[in-house]
N, C-alpha and C positions, 0 to 999 in steps of 0.2 A: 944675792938677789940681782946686784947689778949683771953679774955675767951672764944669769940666765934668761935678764930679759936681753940682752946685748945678741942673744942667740936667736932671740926672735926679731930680727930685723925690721925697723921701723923707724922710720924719722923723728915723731915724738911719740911721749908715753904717758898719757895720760892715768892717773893714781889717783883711783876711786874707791874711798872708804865713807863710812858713816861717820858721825859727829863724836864719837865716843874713839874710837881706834886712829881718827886723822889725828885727834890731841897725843895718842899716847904712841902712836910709830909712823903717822902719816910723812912729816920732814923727815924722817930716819930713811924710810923708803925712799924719797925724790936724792934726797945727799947719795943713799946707794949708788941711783942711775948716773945721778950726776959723778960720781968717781971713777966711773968708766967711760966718762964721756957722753951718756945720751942725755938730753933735753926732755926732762919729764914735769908735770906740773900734777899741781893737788887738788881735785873734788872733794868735794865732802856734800851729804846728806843727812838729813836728822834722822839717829838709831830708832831703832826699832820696827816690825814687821808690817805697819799698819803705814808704814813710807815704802814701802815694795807697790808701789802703786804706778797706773797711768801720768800721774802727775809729776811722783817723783822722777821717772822713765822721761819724760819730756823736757823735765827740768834742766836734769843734767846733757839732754843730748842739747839744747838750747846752749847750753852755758861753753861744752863742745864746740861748737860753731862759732861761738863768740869769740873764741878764742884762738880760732883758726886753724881748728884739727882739721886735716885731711886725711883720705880714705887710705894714707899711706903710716897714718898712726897706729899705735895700737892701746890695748886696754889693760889696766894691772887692777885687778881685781882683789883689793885688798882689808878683808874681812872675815866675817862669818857667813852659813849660808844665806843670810838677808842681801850680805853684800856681794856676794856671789851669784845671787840670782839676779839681781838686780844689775851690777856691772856688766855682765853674761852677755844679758838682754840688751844692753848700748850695745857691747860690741857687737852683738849677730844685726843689728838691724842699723846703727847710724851710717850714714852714706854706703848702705847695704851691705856691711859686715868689716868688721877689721878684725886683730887677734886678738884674744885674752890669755892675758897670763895670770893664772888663780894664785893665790897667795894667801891661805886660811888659814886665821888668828884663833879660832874655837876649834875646841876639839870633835867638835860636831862637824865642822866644814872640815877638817884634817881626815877623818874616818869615811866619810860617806859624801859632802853637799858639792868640795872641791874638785872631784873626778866622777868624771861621766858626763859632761855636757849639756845639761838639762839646764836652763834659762826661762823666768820667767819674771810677772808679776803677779800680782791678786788682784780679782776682780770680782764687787758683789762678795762679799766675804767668802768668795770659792780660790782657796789658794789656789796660785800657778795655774788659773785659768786662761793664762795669754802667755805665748812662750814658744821658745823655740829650740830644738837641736843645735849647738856649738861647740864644738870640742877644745877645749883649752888648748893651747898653743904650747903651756908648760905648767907646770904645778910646781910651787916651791913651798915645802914642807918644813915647818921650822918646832922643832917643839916646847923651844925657849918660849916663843909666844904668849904660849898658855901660862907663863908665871903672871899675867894680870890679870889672867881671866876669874872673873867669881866663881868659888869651887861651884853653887848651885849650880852654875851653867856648865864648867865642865861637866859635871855629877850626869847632867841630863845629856848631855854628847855620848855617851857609854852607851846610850839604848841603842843610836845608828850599830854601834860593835859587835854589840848582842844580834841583833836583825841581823846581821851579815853573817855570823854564827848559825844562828837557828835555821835559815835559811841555804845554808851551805855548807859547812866545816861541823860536824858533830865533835872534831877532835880539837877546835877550834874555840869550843863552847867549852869545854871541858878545861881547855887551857885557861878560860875568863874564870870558870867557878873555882881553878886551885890559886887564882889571884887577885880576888875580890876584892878583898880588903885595899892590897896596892892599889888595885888602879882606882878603887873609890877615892883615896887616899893622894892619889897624884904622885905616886912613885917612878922616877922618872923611868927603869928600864922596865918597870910593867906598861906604861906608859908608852914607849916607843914601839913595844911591840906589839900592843893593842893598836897602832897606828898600819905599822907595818902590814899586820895580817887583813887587817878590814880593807886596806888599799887594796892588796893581792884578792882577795876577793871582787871589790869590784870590778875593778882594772878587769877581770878571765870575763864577767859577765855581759859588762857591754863590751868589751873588744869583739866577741861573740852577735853581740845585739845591741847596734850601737842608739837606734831610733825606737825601741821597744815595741819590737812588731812578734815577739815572743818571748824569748828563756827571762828579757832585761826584767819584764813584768813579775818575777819574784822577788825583786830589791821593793815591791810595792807591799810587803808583810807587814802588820802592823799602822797601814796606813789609809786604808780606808775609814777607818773607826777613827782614828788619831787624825784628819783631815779633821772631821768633823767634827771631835772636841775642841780643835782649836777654832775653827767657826764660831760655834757657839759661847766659845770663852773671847769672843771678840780677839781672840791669839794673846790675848794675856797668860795662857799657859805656854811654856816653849815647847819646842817641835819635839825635844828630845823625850818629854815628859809624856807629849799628846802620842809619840811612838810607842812607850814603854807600856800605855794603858791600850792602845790599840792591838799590840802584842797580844797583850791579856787578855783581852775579849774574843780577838779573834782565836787563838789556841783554845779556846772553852765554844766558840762558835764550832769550830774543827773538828773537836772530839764528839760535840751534841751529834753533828752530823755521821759520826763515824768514819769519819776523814781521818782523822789524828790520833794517833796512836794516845790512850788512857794515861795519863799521868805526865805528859810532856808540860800541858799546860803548869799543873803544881813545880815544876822544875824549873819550869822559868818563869816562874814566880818567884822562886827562893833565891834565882842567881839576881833577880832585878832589884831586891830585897836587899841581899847583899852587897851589891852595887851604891845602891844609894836612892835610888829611886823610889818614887812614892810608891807605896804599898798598896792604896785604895786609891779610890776618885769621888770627891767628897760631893756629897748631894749639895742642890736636889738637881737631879740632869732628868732630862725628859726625852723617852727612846723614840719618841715620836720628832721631837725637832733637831735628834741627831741623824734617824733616817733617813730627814727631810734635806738635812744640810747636806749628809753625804749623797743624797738622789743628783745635782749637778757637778760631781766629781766626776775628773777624765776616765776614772774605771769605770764608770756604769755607762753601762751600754743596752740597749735594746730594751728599755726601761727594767732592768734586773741592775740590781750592785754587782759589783765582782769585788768577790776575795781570794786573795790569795791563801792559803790553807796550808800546813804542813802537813805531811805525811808520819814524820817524825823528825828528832833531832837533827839539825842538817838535810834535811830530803823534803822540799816539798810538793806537793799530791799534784797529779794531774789529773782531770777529770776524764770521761770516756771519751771525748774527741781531743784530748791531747794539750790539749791548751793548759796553760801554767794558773790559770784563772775559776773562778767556779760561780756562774751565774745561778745568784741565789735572789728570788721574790722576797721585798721585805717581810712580809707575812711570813716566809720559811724563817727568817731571822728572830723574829718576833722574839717567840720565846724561849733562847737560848741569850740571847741576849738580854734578856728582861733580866731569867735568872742570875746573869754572872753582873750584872746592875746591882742587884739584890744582895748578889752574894759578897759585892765591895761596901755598899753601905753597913750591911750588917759586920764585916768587919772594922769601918769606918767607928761604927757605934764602942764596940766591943775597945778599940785602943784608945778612945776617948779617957 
């Protein structure tokens, strides 16, 4: 860690983690910088998603200042993607930007949150409603990390892999379903290379589209729907779980329309399954105050939702003007989505 921030050149280094990760590697981190010589000091903020806020955002640029960072510091972003979006956002906007260097402790930020530059907070229970393009400075990938992580929060970092799968690599998907069990399991070189290939995926996508003004908007699968269960669940579900269901809706949303090829949706179903992830989404959810929560998401546009849809395993659809998105009227949603509601309760009932 130390060398790699040493490479990013800065006077000091500010190490911003949550209250949960400063206990368990925060000094570990500042000792690194300091073994090489730089002058780094330790933030911390209170875990959890519902401190990704304006408040906590001002907090820490406050305590910055306090401290006499200059616009010649930089940022070590050290976390999961709470503390990732959240560090991001100091650095793209304190004395109008310094660098960050990501450093993601869940396997969720290792796969998908820690690459690609997206920066935000929540606002109005509308995640990453305020937020900005920044592109890490460096990414230092460790995958020892992950030996303190809660398996259930690993378990849910899988669904980012899957997404990146379903959405790109059909041979990629294939590789997760003959190693399930491992990487449910936390086996380290299934493990690594469930890291490896999600990175490579994202990395081809935004290098291509680095501000999401097209192809970037297919890393958005799964998350339109999963925005807004976690809204509604006050983000008491995690991100990886609100993905894994959002997946699921929308692949059954894809097919009703005749987007998606027949039986994709059941397939990734059984790999999520196998994975570890929940299987249903347990009542009572109301399709009306999920439509509602996802209508002020950055995909809806022109009062239409956009989804992103697959075509099939690996390939997603593009509509007749080309765009990677498919402006759908809630009412077209309605009842495809009522159904695949219906059709997780009733299995919800059935494994009771």
């Amino acid at each position: 860690l130390g060398d790699a921030c040493a490479a990013v050149q800065a006077h000091r280094y500010a190490v911003i983690a949550d209250s949960r990760v400063a206990g368990l590697y925060g000094q570990r981190a500042v000792n690194a910088l300091a073994s090489v010589g730089l002058d780094a000091e330790l933030f911390s903020f209170p875990a959890g998603e519902w401190n990704k806020s304006a408040e906590g955002w001002m907090g820490l640029c406050a305590e910055l200042l306090g401290e006499g960072f200059g616009r010649d510091s930089a940022v070590v972003a050290l976390g999961g993607g709470v503390t990732g979006d959240l560090a991001g956002f100091v650095a793209s906007t304190y004395m109008r930007g310094m660098p960050v260097i990501q450093v993601p402790t869940t396997l969720l930020s290792m796969v998908d949150a820690s690459v690609g530059g997206k920066t935000g907070i929540d606002a109005g229970q509308v995640k990453n409603a305020v937020g900005t393009f920044h592109h890490p400075a460096a990414v230092v990938i460790d995958p020892e990390l992950l030996g303190t992580l809660a398996r259930y929060q690993r378990i849910s970092g899988i669904a980012e892999a899957v997404k990146a799968a379903a959405i790109r690599d059909a041979g990629f998907f294939t590789w997760i379903e003959d190693r399930a069990a491992a990487v449910r399991d936390g086996d380290a070189e299934a493990t690594v290379g469930l890291i490896e290939h999600s990175v490579r995926i994202k990395a081809e996508v935004v290098t291509e589209d680095p501000e999401e003004l097209g192809l970037r908007a297919i890393l958005n699968f799964g998350h339109t729907f999963g925005h807004a269960l976690e809204s509604v669940t006050g983000f008491a579900m995690l991100h990886g779980e609100a993905v894994a269901a959002g997946m699921r809706m929308e692949a059954r949303l894809g097919e009703s329309l005749g987007v998606t090829i027949a039986g994709v949706g059941e397939r990734l179903d059984r790999l999520l399954e196998s994975c570890g992830l929940p299987e249903v989404l347990e009542p009572p959810l109301d399709l009306d105050d999920l439509l509602e929560r996802a209508r002020p998401d950055k995909k809806s546009r022109g009062g239409h939702l956009h989804w992103v849809l697959l075509a099939d395993l690996g390939i997603v659809a593009t509509g007749d003007d080309g765009e990677y998105t498919h402006a759908i009227a809630a009412a077209e949603c309605r009842g495809p989505l009522e159904a695949a509601l219906r059709d997780a309760f009733e299995a919800a009932d059935s494994s009771a």
